[in-house]
Structure formats: C-alpha cells, structure tokens
DRENVO-56301 format. One record per residue: residue number from 1; residue in one letter; x, y, z of N, C-alpha, C in turn. Coordinates in steps of 0.001 Angstrom, whole numbers, plus 524288, in hexadecimal, padded with zeros to 5 digits. Example, Ala and Ser with C-alpha at 12.3 -4.5 7.8 and 13.67 -1.06 7.14 Angstrom:
REM residues 2
 resi resn  n_px  n_py  n_pz ca_px ca_py ca_pz  c_px  c_py  c_pz
    1    A 83386 7E9C6 81E78 8300C 7EE6C 81E78 83390 7F31C 81E78
    2    S 83232 7F736 81BA8 83566 7FBDC 81BE4 83264 8001E 81EBE
This chain:
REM residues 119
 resi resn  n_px  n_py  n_pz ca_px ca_py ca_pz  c_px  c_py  c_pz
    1    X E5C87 2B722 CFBE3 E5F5B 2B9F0 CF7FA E651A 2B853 CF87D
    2    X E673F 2B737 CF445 E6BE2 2B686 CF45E E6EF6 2BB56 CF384
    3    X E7331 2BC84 CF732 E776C 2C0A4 CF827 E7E31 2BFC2 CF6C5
    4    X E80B2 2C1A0 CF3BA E8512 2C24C CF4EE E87FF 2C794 CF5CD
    5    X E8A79 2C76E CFAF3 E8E79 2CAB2 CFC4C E94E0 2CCC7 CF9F9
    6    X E9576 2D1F2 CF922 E9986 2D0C7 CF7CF E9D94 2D418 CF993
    7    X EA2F3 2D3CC CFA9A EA68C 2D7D1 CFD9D EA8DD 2DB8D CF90D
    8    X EADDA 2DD23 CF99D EABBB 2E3FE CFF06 EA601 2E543 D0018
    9    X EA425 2E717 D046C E9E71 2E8F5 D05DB E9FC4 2EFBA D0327
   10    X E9C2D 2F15A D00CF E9B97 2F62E CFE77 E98EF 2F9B8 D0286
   11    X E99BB 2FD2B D0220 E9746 301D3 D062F E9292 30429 D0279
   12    X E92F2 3057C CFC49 E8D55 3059F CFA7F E8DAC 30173 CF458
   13    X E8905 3022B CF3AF E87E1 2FF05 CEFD4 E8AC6 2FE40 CEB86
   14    X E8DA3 2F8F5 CEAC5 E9271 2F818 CE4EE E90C1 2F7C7 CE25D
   15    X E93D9 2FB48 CDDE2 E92FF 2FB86 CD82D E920F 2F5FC CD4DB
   16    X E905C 2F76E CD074 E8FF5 2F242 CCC7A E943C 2F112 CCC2B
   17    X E9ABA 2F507 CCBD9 EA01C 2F318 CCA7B EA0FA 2F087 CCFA7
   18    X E9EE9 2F311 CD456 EA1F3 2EF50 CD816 E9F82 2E9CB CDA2F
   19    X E9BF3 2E90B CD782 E99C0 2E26C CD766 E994B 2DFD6 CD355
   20    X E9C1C 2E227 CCE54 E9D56 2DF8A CC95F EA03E 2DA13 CC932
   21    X EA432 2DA82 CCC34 EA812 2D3D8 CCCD1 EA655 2D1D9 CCED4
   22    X EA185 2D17B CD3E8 E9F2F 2CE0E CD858 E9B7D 2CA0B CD562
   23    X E9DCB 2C67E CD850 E9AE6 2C0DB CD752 E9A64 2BD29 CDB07
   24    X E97B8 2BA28 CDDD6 E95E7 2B54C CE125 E99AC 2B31C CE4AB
   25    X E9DFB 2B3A2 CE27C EA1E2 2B082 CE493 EA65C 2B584 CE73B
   26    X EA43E 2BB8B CE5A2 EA6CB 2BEE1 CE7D2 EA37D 2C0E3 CEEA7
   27    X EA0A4 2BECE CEEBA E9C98 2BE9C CF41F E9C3F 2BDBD CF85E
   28    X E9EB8 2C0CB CFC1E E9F4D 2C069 D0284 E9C27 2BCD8 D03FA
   29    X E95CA 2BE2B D0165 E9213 2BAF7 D0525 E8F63 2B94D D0131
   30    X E8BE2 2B70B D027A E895D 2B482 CFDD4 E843E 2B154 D0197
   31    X E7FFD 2B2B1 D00DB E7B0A 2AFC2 D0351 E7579 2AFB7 D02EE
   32    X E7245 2B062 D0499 E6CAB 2B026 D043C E6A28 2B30C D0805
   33    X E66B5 2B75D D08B9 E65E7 2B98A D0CAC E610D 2BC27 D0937
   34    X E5CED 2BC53 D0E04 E580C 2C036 D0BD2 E58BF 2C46C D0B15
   35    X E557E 2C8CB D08B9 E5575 2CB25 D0574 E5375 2D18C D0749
   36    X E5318 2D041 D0D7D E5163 2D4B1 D10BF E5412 2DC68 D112E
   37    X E5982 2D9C0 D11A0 E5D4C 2DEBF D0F70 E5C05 2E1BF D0AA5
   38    X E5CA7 2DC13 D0671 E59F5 2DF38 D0297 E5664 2E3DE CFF79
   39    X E50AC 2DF7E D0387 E4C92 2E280 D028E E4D31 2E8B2 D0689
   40    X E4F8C 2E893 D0BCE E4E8F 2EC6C D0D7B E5339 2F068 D0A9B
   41    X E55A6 2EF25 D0704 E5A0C 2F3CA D042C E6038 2F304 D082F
   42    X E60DD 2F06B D0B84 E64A3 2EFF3 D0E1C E67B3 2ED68 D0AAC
   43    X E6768 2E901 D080C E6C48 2E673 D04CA E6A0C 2E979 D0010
   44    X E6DE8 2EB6E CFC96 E6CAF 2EE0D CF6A4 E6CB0 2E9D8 CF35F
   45    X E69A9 2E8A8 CEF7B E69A4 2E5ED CEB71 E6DAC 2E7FE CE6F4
   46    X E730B 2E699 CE6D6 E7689 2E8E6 CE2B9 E7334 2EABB CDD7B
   47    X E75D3 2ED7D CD9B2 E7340 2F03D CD4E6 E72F4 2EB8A CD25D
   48    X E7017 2E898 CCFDA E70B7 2E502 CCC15 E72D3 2E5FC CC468
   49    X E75CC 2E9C3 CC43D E7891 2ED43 CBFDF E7C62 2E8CE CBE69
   50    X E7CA8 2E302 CC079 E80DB 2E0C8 CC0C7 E81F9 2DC33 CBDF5
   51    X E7CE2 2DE5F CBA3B E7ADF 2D969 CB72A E7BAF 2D435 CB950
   52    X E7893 2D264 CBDE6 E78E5 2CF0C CC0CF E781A 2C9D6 CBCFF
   53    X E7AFE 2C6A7 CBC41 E7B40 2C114 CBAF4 E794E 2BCA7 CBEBC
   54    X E7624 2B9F8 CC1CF E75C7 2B71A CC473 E7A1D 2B01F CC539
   55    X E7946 2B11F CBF3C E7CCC 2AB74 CBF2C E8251 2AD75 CC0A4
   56    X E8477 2B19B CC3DD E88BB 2B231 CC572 E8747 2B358 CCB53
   57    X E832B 2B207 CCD28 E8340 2B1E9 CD20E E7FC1 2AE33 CD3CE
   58    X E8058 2A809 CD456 E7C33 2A492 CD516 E7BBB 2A477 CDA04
   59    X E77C7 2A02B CDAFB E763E 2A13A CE1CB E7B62 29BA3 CE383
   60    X E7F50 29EC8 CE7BD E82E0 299ED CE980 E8180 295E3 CEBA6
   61    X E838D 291E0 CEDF8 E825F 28DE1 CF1BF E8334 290FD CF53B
   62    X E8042 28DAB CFA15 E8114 28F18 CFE6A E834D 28A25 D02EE
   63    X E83C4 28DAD D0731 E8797 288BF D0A41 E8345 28900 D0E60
   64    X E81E1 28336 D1388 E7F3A 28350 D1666 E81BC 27F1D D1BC4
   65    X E8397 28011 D1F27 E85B5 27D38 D2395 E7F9F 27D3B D26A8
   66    X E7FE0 27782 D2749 E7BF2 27752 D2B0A E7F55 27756 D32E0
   67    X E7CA6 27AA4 D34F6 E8072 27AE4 D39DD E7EC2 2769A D3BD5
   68    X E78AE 2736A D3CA9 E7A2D 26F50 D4247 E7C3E 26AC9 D3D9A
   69    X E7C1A 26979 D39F8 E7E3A 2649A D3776 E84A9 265C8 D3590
   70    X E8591 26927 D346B E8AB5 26CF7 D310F E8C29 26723 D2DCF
   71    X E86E9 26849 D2A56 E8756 266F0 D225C E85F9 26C0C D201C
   72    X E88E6 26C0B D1BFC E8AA6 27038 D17E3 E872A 26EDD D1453
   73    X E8439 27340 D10EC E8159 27240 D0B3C E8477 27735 D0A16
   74    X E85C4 2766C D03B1 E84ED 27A23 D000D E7FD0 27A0C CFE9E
   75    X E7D07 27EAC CFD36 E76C7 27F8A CFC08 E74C7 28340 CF7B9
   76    X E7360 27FF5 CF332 E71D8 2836A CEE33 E6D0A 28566 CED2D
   77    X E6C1F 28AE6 CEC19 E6669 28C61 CEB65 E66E4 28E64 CE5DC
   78    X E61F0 28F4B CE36C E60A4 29145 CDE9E E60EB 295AE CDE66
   79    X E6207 29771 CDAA8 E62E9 29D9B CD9AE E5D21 29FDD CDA40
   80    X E572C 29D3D CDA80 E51E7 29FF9 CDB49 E51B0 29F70 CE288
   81    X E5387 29AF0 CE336 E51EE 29B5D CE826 E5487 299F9 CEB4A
   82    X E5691 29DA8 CEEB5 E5CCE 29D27 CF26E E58FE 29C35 CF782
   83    X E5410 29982 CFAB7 E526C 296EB CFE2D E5335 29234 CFEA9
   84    X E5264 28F33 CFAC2 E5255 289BC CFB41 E572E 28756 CF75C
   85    X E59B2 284BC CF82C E5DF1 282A5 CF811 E5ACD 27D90 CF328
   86    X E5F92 27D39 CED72 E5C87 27AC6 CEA84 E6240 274E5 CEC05
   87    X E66CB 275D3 CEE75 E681E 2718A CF18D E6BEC 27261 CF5E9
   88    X E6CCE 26DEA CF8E7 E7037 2702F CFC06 E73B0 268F9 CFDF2
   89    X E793F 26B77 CFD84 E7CAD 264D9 CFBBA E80CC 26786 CFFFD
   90    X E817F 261D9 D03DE E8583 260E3 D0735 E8A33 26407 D058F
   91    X E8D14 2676F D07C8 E9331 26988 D0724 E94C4 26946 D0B1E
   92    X E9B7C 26A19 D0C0D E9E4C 26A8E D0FEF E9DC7 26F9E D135E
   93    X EA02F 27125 D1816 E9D86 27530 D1AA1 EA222 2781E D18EC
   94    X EA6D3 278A3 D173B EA92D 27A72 D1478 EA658 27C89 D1052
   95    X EA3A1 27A89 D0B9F EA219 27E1C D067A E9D0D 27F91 D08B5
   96    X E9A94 27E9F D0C38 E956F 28232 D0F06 E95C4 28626 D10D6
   97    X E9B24 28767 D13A8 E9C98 28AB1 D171A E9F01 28F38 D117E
   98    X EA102 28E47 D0DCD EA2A6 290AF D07AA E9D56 293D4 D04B0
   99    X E99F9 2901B D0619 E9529 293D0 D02CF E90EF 29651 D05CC
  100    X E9026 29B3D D0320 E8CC9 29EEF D0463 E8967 29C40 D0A07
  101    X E8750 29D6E D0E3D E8563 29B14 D113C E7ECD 29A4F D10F5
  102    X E7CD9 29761 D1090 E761B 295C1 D0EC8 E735C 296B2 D13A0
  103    X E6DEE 298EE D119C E6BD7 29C86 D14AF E6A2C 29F18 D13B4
  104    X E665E 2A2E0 D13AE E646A 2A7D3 D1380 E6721 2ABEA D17DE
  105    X E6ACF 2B0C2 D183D E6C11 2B29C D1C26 E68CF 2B73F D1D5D
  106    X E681C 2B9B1 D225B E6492 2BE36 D22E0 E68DF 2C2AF D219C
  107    X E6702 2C7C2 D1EDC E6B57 2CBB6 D1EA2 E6F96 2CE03 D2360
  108    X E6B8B 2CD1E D2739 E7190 2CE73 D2C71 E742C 2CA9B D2C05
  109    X E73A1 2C659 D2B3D E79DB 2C34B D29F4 E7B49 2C31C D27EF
  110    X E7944 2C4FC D2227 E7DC8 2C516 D1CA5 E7F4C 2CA46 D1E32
  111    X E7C64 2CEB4 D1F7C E7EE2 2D334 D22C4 E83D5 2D345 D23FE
  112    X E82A9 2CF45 D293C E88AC 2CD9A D2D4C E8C58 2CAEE D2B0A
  113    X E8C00 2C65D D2869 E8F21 2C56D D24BF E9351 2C8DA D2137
  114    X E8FA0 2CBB9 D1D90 E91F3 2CF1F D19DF E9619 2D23F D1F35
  115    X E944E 2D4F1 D2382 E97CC 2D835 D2550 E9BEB 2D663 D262B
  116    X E9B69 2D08D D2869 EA13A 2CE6F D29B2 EA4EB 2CD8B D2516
  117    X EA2D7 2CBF9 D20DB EA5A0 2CB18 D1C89 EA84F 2CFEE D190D
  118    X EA500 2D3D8 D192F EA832 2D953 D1631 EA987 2DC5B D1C31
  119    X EACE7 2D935 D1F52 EAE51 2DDD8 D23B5 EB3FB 2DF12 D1FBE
C-alpha cells in the first residue's frame, strides 16, 4: 500500500478543511508498507468526503542504494502494482538519496520514522 505522511501530527482525526490544501509534495513521508495497521483499525483510513482525484496523487519514483555495490536506481512502478518495478535506470546517489526510499517498510518503522520526524 502506498502511504503518505503528513505534518503537524493531529491528536484526533482532521477535518476535510484541515486536509483540503495537502498534496504529494506536502509529505513528510511518503512509502509503501503493508496494510496490517490498517486492517487491525490502528492506522484510520481518512473520510474519503474529499472527492479524491487520483491523477493528483500518482505513484512517485522511488530511490534504491544498493549497500555492498553503492549504485543508485531511481525505480518506477505502476499505479496497479507497486511490487514489481515496471523499470529501474542508473541515478546518482545524490537523487536516490532525494526520493521516497524503495521498499516495502514494516509499520514499526514507518512508526519510528514518523516519530522522529513530527518530534
């Protein structure tokens, strides 16, 4: 599932006015992570009242450092299927290290993440 995060962290659930301006590029975090929170009611699925547009939120590139070689891909998936990668082209570790990080993450680390980022 693709996730984006976004700051101030709310203490309860934001209104339709207070996620009216948010868009893709307003996004602490931004990634791919299963869907487990979800299902157990721990992450809320926002109200969808928001007449959600998709073509204003496509699926981004992603960035991928390989650690024992350290080569950089940017890595594009399809908006049906964010598993398999429909390519993935040499970048600098500079614009790898810029985009969203590729991967599937488990929720305790987008967890840990998010905490460090809205401290």
């Amino acid at each position: 599932m693709l996730v984006f995060f976004f700051s101030p962290r709310f203490n309860t659930l934001p209104s339709t006015e207070d996620l009216a301006g948010l868009g893709p590029t307003d996004a602490v975090l931004v990634g791919k992570v299963g869907d487990l929170q979800v299902l157990n009611g721990a992450w809320r699925v926002l109200p969808d009242s928001l007449s959600f547009d998709p073509s204003r939120w496509p699926v981004p590139q992603f960035g991928r450092i390989e650690s024992l070689t350290g080569k950089a891909y940017r890595v594009t998936y399809s908006e049906s299927n964010l598993l398999r990668p429909i390519s993935h082209e040499e970048c600098s570790t500079e614009e790898a290290a810029s985009l969203p990080q590729d991967g599937i993450r488990g929720w305790g680390v987008i967890e840990a993440l998010l905490a460090r980022l809205l401290q």
